[in-house]
VMD Tcl script that builds the backbone (N, CA, C; Angstrom):
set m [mol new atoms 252]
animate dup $m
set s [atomselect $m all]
$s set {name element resname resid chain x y z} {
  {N N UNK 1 A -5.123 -15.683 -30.895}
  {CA C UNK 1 A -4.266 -14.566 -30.571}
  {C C UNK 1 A -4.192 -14.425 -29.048}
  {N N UNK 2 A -2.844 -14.177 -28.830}
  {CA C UNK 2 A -2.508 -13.839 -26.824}
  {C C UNK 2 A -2.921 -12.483 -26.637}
  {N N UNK 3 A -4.239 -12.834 -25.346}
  {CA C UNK 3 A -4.547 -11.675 -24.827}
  {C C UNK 3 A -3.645 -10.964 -24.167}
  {N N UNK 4 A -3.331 -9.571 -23.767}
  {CA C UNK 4 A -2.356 -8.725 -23.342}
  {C C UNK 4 A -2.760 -8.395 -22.141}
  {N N UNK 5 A -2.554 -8.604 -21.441}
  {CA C UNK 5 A -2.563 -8.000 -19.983}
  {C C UNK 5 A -2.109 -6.689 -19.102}
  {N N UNK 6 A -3.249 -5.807 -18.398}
  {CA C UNK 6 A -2.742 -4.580 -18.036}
  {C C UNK 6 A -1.643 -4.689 -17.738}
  {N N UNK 7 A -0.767 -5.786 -16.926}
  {CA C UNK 7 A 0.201 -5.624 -16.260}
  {C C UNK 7 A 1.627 -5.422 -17.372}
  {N N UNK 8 A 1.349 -5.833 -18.435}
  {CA C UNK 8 A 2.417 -5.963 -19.541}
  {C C UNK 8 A 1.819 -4.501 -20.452}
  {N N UNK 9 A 1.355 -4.314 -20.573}
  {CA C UNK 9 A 0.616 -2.776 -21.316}
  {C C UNK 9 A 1.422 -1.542 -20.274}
  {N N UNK 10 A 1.788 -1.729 -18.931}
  {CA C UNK 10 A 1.873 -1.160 -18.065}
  {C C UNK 10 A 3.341 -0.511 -17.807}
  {N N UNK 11 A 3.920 -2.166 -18.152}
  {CA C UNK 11 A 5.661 -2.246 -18.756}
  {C C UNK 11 A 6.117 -2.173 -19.492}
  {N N UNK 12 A 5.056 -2.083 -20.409}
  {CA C UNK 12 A 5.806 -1.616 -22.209}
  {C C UNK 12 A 5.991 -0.263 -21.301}
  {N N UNK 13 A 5.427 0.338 -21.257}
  {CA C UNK 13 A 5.176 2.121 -21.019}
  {C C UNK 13 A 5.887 2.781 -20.027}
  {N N UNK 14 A 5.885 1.817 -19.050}
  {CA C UNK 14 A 7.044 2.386 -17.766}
  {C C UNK 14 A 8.275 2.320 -17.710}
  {N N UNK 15 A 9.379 3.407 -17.375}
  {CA C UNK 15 A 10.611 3.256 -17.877}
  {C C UNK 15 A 11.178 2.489 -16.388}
  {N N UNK 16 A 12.473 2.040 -16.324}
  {CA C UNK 16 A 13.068 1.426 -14.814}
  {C C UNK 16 A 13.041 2.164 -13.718}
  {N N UNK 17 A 13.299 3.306 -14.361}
  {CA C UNK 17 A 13.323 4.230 -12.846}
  {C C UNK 17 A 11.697 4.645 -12.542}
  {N N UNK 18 A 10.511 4.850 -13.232}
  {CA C UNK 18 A 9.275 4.941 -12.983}
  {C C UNK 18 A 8.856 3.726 -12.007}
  {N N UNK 19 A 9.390 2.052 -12.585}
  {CA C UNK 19 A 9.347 1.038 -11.870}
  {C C UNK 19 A 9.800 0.833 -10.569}
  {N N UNK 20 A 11.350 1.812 -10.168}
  {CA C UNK 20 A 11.575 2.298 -9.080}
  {C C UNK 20 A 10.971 2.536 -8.453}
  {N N UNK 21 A 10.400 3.528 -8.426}
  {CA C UNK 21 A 9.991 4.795 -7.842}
  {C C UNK 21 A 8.194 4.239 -7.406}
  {N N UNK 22 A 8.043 3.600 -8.638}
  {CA C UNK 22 A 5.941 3.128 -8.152}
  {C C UNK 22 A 6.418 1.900 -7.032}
  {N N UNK 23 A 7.401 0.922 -7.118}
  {CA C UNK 23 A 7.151 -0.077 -6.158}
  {C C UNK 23 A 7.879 0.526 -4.574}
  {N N UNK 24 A 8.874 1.450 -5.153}
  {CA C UNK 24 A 10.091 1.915 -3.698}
  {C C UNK 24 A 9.371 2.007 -2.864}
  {N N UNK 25 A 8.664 3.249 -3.508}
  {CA C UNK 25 A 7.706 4.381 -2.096}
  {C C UNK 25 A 6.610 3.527 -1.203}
  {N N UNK 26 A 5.995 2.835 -1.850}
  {CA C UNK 26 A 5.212 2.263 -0.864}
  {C C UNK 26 A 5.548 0.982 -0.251}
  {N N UNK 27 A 6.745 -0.052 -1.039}
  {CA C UNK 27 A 7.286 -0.688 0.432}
  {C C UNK 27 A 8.506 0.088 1.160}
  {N N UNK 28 A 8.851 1.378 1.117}
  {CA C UNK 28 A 9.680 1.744 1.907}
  {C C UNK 28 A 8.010 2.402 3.308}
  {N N UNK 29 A 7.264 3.025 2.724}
  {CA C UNK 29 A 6.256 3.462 3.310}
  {C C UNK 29 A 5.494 1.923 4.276}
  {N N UNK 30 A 5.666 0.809 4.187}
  {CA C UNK 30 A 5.565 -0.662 4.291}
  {C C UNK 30 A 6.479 -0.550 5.475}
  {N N UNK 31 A 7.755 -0.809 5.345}
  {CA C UNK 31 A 8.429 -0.429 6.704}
  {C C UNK 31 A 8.384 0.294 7.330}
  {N N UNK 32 A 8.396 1.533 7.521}
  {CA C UNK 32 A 8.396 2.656 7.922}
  {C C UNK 32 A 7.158 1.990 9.077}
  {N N UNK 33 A 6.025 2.120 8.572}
  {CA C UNK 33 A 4.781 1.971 9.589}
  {C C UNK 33 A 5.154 0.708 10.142}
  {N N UNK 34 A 5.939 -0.334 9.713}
  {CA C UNK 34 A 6.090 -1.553 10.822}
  {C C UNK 34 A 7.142 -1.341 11.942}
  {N N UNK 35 A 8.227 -0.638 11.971}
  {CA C UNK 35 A 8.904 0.273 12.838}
  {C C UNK 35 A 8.136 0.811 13.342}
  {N N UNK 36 A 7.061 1.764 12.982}
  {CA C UNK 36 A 6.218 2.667 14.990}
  {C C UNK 36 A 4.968 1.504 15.282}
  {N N UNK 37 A 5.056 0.519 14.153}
  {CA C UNK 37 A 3.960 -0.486 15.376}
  {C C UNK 37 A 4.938 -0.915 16.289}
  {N N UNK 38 A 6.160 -1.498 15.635}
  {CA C UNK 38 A 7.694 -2.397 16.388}
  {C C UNK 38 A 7.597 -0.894 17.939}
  {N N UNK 39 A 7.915 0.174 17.623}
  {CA C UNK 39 A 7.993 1.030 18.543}
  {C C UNK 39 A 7.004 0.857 19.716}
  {N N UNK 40 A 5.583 0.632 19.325}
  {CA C UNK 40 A 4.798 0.431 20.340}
  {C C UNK 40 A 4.801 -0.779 21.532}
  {N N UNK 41 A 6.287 -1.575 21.173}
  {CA C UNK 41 A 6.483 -2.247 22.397}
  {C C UNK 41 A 7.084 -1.401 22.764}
  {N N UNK 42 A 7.720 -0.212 22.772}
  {CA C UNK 42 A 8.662 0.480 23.479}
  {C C UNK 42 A 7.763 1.022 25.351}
  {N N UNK 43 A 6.856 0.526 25.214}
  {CA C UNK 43 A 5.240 1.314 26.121}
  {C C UNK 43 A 5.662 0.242 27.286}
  {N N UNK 44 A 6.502 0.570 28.669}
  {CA C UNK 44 A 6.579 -0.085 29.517}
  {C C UNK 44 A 5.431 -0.234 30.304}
  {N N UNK 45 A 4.316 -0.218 29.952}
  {CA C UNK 45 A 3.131 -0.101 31.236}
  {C C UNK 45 A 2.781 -1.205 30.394}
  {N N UNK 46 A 2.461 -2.000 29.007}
  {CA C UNK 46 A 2.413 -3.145 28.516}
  {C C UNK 46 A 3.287 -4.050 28.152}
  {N N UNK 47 A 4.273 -3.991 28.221}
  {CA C UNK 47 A 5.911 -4.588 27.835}
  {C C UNK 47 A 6.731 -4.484 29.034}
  {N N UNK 48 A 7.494 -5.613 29.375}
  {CA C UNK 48 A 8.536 -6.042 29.728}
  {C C UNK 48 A 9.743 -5.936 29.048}
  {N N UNK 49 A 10.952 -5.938 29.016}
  {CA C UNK 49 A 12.107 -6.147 28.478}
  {C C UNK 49 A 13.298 -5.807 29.106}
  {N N UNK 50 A 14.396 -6.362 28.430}
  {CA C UNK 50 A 15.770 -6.437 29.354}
  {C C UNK 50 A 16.595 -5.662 28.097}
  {N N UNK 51 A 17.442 -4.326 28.785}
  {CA C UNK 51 A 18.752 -3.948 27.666}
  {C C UNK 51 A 19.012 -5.369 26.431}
  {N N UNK 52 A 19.382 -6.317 27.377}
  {CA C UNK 52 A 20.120 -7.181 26.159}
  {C C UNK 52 A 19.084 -7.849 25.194}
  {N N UNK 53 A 17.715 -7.801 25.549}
  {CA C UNK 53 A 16.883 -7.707 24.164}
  {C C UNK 53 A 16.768 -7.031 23.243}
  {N N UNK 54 A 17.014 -5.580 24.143}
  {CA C UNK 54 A 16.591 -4.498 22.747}
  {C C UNK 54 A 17.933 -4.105 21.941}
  {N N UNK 55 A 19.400 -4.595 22.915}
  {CA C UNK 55 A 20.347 -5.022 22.084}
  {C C UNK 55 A 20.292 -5.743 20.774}
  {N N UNK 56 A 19.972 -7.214 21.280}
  {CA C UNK 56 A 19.468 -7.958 20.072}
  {C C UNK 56 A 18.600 -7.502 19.152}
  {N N UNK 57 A 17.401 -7.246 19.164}
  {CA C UNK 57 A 16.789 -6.959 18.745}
  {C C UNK 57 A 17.654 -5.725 17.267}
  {N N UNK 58 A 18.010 -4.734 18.006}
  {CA C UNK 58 A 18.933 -3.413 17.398}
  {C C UNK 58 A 19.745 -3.928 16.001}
  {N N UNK 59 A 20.814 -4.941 16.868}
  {CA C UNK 59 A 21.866 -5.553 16.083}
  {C C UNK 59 A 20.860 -6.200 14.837}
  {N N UNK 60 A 20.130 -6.830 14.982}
  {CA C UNK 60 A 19.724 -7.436 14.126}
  {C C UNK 60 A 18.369 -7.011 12.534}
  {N N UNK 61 A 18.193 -5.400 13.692}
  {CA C UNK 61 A 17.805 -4.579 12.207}
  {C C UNK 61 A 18.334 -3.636 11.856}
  {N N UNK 62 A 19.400 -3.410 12.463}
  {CA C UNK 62 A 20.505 -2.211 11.941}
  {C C UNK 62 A 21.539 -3.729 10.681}
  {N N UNK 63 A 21.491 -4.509 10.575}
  {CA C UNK 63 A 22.323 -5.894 10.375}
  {C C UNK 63 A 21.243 -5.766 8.963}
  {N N UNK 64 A 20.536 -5.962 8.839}
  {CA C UNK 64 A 19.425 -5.679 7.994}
  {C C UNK 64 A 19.308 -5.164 6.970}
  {N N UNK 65 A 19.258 -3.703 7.375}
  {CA C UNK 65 A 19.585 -2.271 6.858}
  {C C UNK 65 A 21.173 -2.331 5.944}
  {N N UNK 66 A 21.287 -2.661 6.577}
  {CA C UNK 66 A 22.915 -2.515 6.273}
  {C C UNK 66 A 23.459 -3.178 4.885}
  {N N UNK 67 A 22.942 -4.149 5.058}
  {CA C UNK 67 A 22.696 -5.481 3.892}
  {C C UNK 67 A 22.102 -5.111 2.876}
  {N N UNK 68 A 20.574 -4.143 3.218}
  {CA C UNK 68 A 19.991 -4.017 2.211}
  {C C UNK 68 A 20.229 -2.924 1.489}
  {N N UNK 69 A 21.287 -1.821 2.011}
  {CA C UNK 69 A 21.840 -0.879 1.945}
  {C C UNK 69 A 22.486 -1.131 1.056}
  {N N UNK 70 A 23.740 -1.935 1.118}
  {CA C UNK 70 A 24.848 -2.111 0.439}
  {C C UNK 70 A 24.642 -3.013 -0.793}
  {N N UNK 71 A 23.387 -3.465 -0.980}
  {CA C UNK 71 A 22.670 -3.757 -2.612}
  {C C UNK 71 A 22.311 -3.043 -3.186}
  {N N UNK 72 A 22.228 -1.726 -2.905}
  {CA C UNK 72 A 21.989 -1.018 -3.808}
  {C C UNK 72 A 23.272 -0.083 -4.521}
  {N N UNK 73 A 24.165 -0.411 -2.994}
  {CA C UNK 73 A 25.675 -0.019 -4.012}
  {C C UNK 73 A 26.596 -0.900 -4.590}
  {N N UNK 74 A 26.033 -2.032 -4.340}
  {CA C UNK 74 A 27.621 -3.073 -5.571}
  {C C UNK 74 A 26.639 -3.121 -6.703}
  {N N UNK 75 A 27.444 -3.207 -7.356}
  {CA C UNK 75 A 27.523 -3.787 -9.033}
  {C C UNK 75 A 27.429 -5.133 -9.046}
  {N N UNK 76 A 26.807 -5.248 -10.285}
  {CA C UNK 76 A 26.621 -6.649 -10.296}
  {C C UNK 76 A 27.480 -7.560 -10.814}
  {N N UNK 77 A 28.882 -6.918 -11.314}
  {CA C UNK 77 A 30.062 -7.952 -10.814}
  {C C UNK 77 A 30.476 -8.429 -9.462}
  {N N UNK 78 A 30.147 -7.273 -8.638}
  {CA C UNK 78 A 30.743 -7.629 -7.227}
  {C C UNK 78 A 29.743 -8.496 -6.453}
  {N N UNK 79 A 28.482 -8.292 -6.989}
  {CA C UNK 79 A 27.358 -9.244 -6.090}
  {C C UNK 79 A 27.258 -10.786 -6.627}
  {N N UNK 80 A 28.122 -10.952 -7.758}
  {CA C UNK 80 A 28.844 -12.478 -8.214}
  {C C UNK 80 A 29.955 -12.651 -7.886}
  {N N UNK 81 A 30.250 -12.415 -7.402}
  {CA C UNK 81 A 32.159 -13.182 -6.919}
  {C C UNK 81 A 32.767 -13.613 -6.314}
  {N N UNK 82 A 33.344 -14.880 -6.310}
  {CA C UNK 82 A 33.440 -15.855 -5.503}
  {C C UNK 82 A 34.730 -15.842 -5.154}
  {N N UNK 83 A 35.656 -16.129 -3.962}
  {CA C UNK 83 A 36.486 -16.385 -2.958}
  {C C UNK 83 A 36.722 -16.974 -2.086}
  {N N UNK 84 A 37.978 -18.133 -1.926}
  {CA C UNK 84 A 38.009 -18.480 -0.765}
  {C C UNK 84 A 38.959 -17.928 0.231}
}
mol reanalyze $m
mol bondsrecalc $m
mol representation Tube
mol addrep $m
């Protein structure tokens, strides 16, 4: 007989949005704290930097965000569909 595993005992029982909600919070809480370490280069008495880094830098996690944003609003017809 197949032993059962907490992790499947865990998912019989948890509904999708419980599954939400237990993994969201703590990798949104996951970023969150890597943004004010990221912030602690902001400390010019240990850091160097030029505008057009922290440009780059910007573009490329607002670029991010944005992306990861907008997966949570298409449907999953629209996140299949192909065009040339």
């Amino acid at each position: 007989m197949a032993k059962i595993t907490k992790s499947e005992i865990r998912a019989a029982k948890e509904s999708k949005t419980e599954l939400f909600i237990r993994l969201g919070i703590p990798r949104i809480e996951k970023v969150l704290k890597s943004l004010r370490i990221l912030g602690n280069c902001s400390n010019r008495n240990n850091y160097e930097y030029t505008p057009e880094q922290i440009d780059k830098m910007s573009i490329k996690l607002l670029d991010s965000l944005d992306k990861t944003i907008q997966k949570f609003h298409q449907t999953k017809k629209e996140q299949e569909s192909f065009e040339f």
